[in-house]
C-alpha positions in Angstrom: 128.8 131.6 201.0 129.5 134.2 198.1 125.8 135.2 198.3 124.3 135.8 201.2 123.2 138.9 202.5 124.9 138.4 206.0 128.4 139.9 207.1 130.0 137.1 209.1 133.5 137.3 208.7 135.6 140.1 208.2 139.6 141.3 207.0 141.5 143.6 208.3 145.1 144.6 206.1 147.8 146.3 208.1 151.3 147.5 207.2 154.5 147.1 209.8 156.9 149.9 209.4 159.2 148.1 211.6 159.9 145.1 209.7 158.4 146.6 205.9 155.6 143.4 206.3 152.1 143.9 204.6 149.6 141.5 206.9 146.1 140.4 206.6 144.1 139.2 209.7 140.7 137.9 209.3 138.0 136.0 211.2 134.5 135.7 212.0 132.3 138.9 213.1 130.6 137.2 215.5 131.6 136.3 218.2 134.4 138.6 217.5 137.2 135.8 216.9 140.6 136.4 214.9 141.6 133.2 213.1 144.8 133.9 212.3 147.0 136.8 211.0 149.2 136.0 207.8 151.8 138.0 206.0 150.9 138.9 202.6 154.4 140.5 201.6 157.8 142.2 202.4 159.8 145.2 201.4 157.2 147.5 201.6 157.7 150.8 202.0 154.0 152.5 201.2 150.8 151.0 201.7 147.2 153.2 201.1 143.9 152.2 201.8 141.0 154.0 201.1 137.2 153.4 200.0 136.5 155.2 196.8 133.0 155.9 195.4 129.8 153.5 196.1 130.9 150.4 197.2 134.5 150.6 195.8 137.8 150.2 198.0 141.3 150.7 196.7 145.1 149.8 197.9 148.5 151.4 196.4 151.0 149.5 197.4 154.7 150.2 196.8 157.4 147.7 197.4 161.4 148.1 197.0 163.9 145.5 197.7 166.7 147.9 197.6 167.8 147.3 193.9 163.9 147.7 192.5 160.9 149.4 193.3 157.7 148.3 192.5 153.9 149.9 192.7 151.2 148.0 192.5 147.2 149.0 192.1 144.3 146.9 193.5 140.4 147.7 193.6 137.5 145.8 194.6 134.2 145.7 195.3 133.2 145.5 198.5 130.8 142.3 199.0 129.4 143.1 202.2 129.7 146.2 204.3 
C-alpha cells in the first residue's frame, strides 16, 4: 500500500566485486523474511550509496563492458524509514 504509515517490507542493494553483479534483495520486515534476491545488472565496476539531506537517498552507479563505460545517477525519496 503506497500510503500507509507502516514500514513492512524493506530492500536492501548490494554490489559483487567478484562477479561485477549489482543485486537487490527485498522482503518483509516482520517477521524478518527475505523473498528473494534478484540481479539488477552486470559489468559494474563502482556502486555508491548514500542518504543525502532529509529524506533523500542517492546511487552512482558506473558500468563498463570493456569497450564502454557508462555512469548512471538515481535519487529517491525515501517512503518510509
Amino acid at each position: 500500500d503506497p500510503n500507509t504509515t507502516i514500514v513492512d517490507h524493506y530492500a536492501r542493494f548490494s554490489e559483487s566485486e567478484a562477479n561485477g553483479e549489482l543485486n537487490i534483495e527485498y522482503g518483509s520486515v516482520n517477521p524478518r523474511k527475505t523473498l528473494t534476491t534478484n540481479t539488477i545488472c552486470g559489468n559494474v565496476v563502482g556502486c555508491v550509496f548514500f542518504k543525502g539531506v532529509g529524506y533523500s537517498a542517492q546511487m552512482i552507479l558506473t558500468l563498463d563492458n570493456g569497450s564502454e563505460t557508462i555512469t548512471v545517477v538515481s535519487s529517491a525519496v525515501m517512503h518510509n524509514q
